[in-house]
C-alpha atoms as one frame of an Amber mdcrd trajectory, in Angstrom:
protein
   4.000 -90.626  -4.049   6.393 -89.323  -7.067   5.611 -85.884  -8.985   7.324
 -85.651 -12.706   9.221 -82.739 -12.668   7.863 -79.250 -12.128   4.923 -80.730
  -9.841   4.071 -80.418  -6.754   3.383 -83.376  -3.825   0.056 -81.520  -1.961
  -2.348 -83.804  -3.991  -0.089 -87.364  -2.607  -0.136 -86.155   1.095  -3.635
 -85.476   1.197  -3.865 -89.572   1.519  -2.628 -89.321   4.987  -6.007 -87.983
   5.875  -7.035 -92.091   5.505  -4.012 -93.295   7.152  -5.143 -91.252   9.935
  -7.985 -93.171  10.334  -6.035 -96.690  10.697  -3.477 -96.116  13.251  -2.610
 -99.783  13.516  -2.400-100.256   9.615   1.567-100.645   9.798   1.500-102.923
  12.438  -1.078-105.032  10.768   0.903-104.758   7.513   3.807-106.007   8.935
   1.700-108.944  10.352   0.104-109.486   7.300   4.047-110.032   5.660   5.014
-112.318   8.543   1.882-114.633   8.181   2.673-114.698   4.583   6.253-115.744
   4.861   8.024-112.171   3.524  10.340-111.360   5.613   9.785-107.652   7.274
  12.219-105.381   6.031  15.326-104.018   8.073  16.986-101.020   9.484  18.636
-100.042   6.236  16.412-101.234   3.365  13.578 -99.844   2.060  10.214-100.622
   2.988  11.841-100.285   6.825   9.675 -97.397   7.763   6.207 -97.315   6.796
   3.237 -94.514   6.827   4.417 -91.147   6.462   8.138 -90.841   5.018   8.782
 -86.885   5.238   9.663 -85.562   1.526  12.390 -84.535  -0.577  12.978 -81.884
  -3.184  16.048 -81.739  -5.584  16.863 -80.130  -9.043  17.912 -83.215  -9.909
  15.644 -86.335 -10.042  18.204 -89.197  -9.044  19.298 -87.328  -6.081  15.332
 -87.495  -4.945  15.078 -91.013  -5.255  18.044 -91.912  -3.346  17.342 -89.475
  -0.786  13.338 -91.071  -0.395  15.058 -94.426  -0.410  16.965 -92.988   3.038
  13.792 -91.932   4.343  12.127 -95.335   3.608  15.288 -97.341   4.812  15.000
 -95.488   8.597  17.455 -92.942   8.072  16.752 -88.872   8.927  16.607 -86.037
   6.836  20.296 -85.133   7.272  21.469 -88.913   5.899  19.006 -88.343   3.136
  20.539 -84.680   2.203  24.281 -86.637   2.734  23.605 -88.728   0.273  21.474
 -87.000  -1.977  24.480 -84.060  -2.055  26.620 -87.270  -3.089  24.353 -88.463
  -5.992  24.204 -85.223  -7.608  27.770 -85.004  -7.308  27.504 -87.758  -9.853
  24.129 -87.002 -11.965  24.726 -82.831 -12.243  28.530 -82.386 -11.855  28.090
 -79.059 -13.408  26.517 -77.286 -10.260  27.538 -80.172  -7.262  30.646 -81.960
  -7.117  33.435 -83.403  -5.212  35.686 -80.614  -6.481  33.022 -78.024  -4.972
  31.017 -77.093  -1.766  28.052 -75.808  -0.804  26.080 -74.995   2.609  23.233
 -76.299   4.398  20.533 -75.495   7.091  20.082 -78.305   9.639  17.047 -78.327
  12.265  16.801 -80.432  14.773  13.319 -80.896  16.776  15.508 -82.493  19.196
  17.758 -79.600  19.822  15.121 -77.318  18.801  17.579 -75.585  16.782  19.031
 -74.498  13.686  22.090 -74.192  12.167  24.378 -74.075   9.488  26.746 -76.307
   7.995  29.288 -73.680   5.482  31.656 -75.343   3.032  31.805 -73.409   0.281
  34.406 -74.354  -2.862  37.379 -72.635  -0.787  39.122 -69.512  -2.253  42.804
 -69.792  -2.976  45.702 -67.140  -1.568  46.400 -66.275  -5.034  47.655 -67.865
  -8.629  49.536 -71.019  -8.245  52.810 -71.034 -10.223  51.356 -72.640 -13.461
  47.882 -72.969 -12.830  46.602 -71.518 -16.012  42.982 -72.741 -14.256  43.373
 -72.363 -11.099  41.150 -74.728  -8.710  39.160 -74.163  -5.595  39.953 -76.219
  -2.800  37.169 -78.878  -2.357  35.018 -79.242   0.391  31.999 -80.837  -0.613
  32.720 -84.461   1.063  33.689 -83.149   3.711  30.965 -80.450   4.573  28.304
 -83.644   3.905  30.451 -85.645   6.664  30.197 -82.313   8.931  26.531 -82.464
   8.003  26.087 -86.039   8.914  28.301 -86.077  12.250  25.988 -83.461  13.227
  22.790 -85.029  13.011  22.757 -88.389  10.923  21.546 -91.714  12.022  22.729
 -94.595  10.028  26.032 -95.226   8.630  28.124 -92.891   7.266  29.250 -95.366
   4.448  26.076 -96.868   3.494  25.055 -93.407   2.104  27.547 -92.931  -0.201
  27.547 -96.496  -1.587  24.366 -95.389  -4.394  26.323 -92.270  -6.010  29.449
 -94.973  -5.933  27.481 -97.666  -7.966  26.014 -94.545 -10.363  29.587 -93.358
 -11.650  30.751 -97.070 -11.455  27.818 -98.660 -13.455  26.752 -95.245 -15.378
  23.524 -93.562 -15.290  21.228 -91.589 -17.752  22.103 -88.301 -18.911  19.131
 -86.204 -16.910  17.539 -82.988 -18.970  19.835 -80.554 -16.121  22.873 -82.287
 -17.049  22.251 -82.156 -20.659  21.268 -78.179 -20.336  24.101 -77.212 -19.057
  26.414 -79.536 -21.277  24.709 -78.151 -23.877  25.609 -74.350 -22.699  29.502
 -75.370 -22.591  30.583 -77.957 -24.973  32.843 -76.311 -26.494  35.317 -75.095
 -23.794  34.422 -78.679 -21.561  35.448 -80.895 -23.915  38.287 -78.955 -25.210
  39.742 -80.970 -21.976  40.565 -84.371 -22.989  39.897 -85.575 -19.460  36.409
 -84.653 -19.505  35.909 -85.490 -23.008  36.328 -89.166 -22.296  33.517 -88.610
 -19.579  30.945 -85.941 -20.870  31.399 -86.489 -24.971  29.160 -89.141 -27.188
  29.540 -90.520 -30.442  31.062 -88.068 -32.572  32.875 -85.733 -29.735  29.324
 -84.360 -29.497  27.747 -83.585 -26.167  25.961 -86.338 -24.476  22.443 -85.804
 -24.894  19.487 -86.693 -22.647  18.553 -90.604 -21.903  22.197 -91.400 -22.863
  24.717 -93.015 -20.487  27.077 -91.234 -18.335  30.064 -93.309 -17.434  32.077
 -92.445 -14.415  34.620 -95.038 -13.781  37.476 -93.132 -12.049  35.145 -91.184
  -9.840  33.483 -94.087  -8.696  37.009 -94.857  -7.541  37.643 -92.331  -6.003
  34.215 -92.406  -4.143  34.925 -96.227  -3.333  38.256 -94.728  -1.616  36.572
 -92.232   0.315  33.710 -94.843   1.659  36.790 -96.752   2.966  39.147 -95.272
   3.989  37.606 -92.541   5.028  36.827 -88.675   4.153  39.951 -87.272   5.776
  42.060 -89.213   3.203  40.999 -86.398   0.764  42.468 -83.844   2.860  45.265
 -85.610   4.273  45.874 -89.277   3.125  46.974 -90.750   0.142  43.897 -89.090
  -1.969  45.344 -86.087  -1.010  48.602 -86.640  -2.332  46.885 -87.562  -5.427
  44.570 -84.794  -6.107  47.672 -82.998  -5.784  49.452 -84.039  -8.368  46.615
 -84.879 -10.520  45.172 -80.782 -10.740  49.105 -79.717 -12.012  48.362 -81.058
 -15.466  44.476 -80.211 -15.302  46.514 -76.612 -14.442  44.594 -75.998 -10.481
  47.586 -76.341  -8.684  45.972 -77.698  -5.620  48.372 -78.378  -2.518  48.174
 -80.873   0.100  48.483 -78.027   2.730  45.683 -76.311   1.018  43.755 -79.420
   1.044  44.502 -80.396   4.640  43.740 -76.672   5.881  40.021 -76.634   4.456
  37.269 -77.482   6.917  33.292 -76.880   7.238  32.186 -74.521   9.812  29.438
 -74.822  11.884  27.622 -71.050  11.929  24.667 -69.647  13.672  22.430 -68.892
  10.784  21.037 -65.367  10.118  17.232 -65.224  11.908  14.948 -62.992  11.785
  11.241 -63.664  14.429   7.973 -63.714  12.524   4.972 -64.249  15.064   5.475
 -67.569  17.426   7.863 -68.902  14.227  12.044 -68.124  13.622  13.046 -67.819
   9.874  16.888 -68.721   9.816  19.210 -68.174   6.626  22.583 -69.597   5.801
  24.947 -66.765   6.855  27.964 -65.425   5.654  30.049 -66.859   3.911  27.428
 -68.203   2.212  25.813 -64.537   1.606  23.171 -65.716  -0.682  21.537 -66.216
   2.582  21.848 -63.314   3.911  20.723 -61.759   0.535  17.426 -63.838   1.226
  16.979 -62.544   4.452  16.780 -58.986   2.815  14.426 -59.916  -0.381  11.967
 -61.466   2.495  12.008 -58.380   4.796  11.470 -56.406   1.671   8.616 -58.663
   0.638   7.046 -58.469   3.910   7.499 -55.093   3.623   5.473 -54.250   0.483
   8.238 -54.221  -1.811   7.353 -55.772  -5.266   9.372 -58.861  -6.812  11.985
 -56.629  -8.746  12.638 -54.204  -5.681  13.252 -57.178  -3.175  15.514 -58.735
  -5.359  17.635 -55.637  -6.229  17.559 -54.848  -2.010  18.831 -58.652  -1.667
  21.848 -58.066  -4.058  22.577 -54.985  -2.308  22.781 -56.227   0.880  25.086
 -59.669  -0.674  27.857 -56.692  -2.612  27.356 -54.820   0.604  28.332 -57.487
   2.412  31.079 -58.908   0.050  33.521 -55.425  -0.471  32.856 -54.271   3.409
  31.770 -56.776   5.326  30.118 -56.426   8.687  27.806 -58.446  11.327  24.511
 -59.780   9.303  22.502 -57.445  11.427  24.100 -54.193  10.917  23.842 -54.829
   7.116  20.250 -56.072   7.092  19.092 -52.782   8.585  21.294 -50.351   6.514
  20.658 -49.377   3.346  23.657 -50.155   1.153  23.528 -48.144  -2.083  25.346
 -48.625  -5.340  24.815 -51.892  -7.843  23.991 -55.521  -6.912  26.055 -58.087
  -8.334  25.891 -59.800 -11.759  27.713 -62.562 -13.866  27.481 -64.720 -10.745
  27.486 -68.185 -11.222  24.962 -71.431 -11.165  24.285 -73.725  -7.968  21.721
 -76.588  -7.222  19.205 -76.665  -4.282  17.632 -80.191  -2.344  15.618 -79.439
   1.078  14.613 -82.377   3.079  11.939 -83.680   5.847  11.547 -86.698   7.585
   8.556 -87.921   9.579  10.046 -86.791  12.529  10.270 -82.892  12.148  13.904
 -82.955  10.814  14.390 -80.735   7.955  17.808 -79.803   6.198  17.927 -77.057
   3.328  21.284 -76.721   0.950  23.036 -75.181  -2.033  25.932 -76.487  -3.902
  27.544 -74.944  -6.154  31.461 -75.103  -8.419  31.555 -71.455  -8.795  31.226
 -71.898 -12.209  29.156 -74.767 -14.633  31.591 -77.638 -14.821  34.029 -75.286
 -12.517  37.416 -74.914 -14.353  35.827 -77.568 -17.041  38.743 -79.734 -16.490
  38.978 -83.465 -14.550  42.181 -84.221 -12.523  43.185 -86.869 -14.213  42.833
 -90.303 -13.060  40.553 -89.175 -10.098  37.302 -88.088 -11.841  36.452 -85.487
  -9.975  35.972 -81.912 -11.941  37.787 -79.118 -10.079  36.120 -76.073  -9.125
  36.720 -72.590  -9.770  38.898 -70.517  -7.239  36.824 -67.556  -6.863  38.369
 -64.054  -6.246  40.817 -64.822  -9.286  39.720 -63.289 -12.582  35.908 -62.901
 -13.182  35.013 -66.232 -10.976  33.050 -65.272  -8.123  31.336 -66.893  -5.453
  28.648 -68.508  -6.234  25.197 -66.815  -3.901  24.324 -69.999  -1.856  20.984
 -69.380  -1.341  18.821 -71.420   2.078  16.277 -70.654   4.174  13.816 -72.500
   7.245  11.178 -71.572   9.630  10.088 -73.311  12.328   8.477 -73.022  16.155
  10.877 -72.992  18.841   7.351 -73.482  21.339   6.153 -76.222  19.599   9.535
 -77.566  18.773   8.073 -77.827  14.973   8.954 -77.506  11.492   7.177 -74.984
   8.965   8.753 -74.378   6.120  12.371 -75.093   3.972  13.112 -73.392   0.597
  16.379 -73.976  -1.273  17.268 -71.486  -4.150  19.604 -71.101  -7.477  19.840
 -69.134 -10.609  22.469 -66.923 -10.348  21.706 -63.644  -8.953  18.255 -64.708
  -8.382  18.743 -67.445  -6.133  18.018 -65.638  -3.248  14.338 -64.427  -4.448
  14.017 -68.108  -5.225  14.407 -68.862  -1.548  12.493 -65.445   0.080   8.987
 -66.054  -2.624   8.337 -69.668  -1.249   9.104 -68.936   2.059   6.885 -66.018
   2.205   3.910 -67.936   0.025   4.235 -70.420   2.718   3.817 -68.339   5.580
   1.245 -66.164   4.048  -0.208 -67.921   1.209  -0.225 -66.673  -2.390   2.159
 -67.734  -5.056   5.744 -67.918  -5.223   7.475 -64.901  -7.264  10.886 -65.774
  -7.661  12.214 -63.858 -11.483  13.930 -65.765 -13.792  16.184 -68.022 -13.847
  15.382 -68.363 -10.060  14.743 -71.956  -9.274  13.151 -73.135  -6.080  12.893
 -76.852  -4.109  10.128 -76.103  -1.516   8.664 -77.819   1.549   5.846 -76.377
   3.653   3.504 -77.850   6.402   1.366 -75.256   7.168   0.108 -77.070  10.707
   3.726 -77.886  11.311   5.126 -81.150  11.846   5.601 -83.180  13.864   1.953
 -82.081  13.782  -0.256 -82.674  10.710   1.091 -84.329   8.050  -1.459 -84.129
   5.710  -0.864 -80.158   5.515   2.518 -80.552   3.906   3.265 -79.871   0.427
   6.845 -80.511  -1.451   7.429 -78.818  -4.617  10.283 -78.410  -7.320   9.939
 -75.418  -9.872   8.060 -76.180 -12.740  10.341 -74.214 -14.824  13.447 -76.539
 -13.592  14.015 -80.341 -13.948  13.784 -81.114 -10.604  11.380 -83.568  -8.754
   9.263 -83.460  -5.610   9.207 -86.990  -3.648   7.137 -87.779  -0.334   4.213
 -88.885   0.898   3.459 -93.140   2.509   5.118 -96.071   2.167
């Protein structure tokens, strides 16, 4: 089933209440196939699994597609998210990119656990002689090879390969991308770098429906499926990023590069009943600032309150540090935080129970707004140098630890609301009502309110109607 964007999936699942009633019907399909001569489909191509998929949500359509294609191709929620993060590194290079990071929940019924993958766009010592610019070091590939080494089913490769072929053969400008070009043309394509890449006819920004050509990132994409991730951090790739961020003025090092790994982090939780909400925890304090907004919700608090006690908690956090705990059950004074910049959320399911719920982010739209030339790939920006700042990576999950089940995954952005846009869902899930996260809080949702593995047909995926996002699940 496929919702345009802004609309929810609860209407699509609802058919599983008929598949219920035909337990056999796959089987028979596939015997129905054979008998006509159609070969059934393998591990690996879609049409593989059939009956109940799981669902995805993204802000950006593409990456939903590919990552339902994983679904219906056999893979789990965490190859889906891998290569989803990958595609929108491609479609919405403003907010996810190779240059950046992010961070991501991962629950595993098998494990019956959660826990959090954090590679966030890594901050620099200081100013790198010359960098006018200065870059973050990149994590992004290889937080989404943490992610997949952790959980992931098919091959590593195989789930890159569609963002390769979209930069290689081009794809349409979607309305995200062309919102946010649209908010920054002039400084973007001030670069000529990324002038040859985001500029149409005219020098003008390219425009929605129009085709976005990404020839040397497809290369360097086609590198990384080959000769593996680790080449960006210390290979050949490397070497080259190197070089190639002097003149785009990031002054990235090899050491840098080769220093910067994912870590794998007990997420903030909090008990609710029989279920466990987790959050991505520091570094990633958007988290931790969702934690707050839902305890404040639960609490009584209105919209505006929770959100301001959220911020508190994330500056709190941020200038003095402390366990997650100790600063969820003080009461940090003083302002919030503001001028913070833009991410991108995707949560996914699979039929199984798996669910995985991340944020990317380049600490800025477009990061620096320049390309290393000759790679493709738009560097971040360092935060902790000038006004940048980290960006507040914003992911939260619930599920059963008795039942071993899955509840509920909401991924956030918008700035300093992001984490509202994570604690409203999550909250309207558990106790029903309507999501209240302030603008320009966006939320990707899923929710199965009789868990799953359990009943399917209970499960709802939703994007924001305010974004440009789209909701995917539902049979195959």
């Amino acid at each position: 089933m496929r919702a345009g964007p802004g609309r929810g999936m609860r209407a699509g699942l609802a058919a599983l209440a008929l598949a219920a009633l035909l337990p056999g019907c796959g089987t028979l399909q596939r015997i129905g196939d054979a008998a006509a001569g159609a070969p059934a489909a393998q591990p690996g191509e879609q049409g593989f699994v059939r009956g109940f998929l799981g669902g995805v949500a993204a802000e950006e359509p593409r990456a939903a597609v590919v990552a339902r294609n994983v679904l219906s191709a056999g893979g789990n929620a965490a190859d889906a998210a891998v290569a989803a993060g990958f595609m929108m590194s491609v479609t919405l290079p403003s907010r996810a990119g190779l240059g950046g990071g992010g961070a991501c929940l991962l629950f595993s019924p098998r494990r019956n656990e959660v826990e959090a993958i954090v590679f966030p766009a890594g901050a620099r010592a200081g100013v790198p002689a010359g960098a006018d610019r200065p870059a973050a070091v990149p994590l992004m590939a290889r937080g989404l090879f943490a992610l997949h080494a952790r959980a992931g089913r098919r091959p590593f490769e195989e789930l890159m390969v569609p963002a390769e072929q979209a930069a290689r053969l081009g794809v349409e400008v979607g309305q995200a991308l062309a919102t946010d070009l649209a908010a920054v043309a002039g400084p973007l394509l001030a670069d000529p770098w990324s002038a040859a890449v985001f500029a149409g006819p005219g020098g003008r920004p390219l425009a929605v429906g129009e085709r976005l050509l990404q020839s040397d990132l497809g290369g360097t994409l086609g590198v990384l499926r080959t000769a593996g991730i680790g080449d960006l951090h210390q290979g050949g790739l490397a070497r080259r990023m190197q070089e190639a961020s002097v003149p785009a003025g990031g002054g990235l090092t090899a050491a840098e590069l080769r220093a910067a790994t994912p870590r794998i982090l007990p997420p903030v939780q909090q008990p609710l009943g029989n279920d466990v909400l987790s959050f991505l925890p520091p570094p990633a304090d958007g988290g931790l600032a969702a934690a707050a907004s839902f305890a404040a919700l639960l609490g009584g608090a209105g919209a505006e309150a929770a959100a301001a006690r959220g911020l508190a908690v994330a500056r709190a956090s941020r200038t003095t540090g402390g366990e997650p705990a100790a600063l969820l059950a003080s009461a940090p004074g003083g302002e919030g935080l503001s001028g913070l910049p833009a991410s991108a959320g995707l949560v996914v399911l699979d039929r199984d129970g798996m669910a995985v719920s991340c944020a990317f982010s380049m600490n800025n739209l477009f990061g620096t707004g320049r390309v290393a030339p000759g790679t493709g790939v738009l560097l971040a920006a360092a935060p902790g140098i000038g006004r940048v700042q980290p960006a507040l990576l914003s992911a939260g999950l619930v599920h059963n630890p008795n039942l071993r089940a899955f509840r509920a995954a909401a991924a956030g952005s918008g700035q300093e609301a992001a984490p509202m846009a994570v604690a409203a869902p999550i909250l309207a899930a558990l106790r029903g009502g309507q999501p209240a996260a302030p603008e320009p809080g966006r939320s990707q949702a899923i929710a199965c309110a009789r868990y799953l593995p359990g009943a399917a047909e209970a499960c709802s995926i939703t994007t924001d109607p305010r974004g440009a996002g789209l909701a995917l699940g539902g049979l195959e």
